[in-house]
N, C-alpha and C positions, 0 to 999 in steps of 0.2 A: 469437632476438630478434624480437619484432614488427614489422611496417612498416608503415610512415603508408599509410592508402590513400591520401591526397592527393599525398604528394612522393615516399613509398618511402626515404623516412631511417628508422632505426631509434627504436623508441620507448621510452621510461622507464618503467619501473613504480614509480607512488606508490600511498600511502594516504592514504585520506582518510576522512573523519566525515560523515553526515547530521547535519542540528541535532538531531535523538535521539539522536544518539552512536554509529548504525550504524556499524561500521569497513567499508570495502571497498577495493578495490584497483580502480586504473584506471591507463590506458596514458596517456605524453603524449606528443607527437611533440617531438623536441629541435630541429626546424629551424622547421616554421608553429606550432607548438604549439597543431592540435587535440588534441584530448581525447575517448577514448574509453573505456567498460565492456562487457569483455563482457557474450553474456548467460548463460551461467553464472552469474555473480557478479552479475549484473541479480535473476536469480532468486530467489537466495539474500537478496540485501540484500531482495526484495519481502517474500518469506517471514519474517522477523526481522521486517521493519514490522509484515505483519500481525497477527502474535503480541502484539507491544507495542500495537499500538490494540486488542485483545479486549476486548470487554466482556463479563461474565462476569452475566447476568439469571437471573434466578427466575420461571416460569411458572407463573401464577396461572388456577385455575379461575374463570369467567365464566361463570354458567349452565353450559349443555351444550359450552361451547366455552370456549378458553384466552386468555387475554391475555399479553401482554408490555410489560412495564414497558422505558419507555427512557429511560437515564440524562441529567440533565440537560444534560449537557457537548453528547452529540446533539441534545437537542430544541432545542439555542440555536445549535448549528452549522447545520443545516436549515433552521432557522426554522419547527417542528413547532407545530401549534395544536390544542387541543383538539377532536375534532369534527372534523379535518381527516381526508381520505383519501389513502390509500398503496395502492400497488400489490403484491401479494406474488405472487411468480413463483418458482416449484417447479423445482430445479433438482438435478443429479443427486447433488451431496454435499450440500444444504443448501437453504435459502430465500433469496431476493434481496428487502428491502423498498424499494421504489422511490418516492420522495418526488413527487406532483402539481405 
């Protein structure tokens, strides 16, 4: 059984939901009732987000060089402007686009 780091009572395992409907499991303590996730199950519930926010684009030739179309849901999350500049940072599995 797990113990509180706080008091050393033993703690409950629940389930619970993100508002996307992630399931995961976290520990409660039955006497101060913190609440904790490992990270194990931190990882896992990250990994299952990120799949579910993928947006899945099409790369378009531009001249000598490529564009990327980006979904409107982003450009209104960001607050993206046409003519606006981003930062793109090369990273070892992928690209980072970094909003000004």
């Amino acid at each position: 059984m797990r113990k509180c780091t706080e008091c050393g009572e033993g703690m409950q395992q629940l389930k619970a939901k993100t508002p996307e409907g992630i399931e995961y499991d976290y520990y409660k303590c039955r006497k101060d009732g913190e609440e904790i996730v490992d990270m194990k199950q931190l990882h896992e519930v990250a990994e299952r987000y990120r799949v579910l926010k993928k947006y899945n684009v099409k790369l378009s030739k531009w001249g000598l060089s490529l564009g990327i179309r980006i979904p409107k849901e982003l450009v209104e999350k960001y607050k993206l402007k046409n003519e606006k500049e981003v930062s793109i940072i090369p990273e070892k599995t992928g690209i980072r686009i970094i909003t000004s």
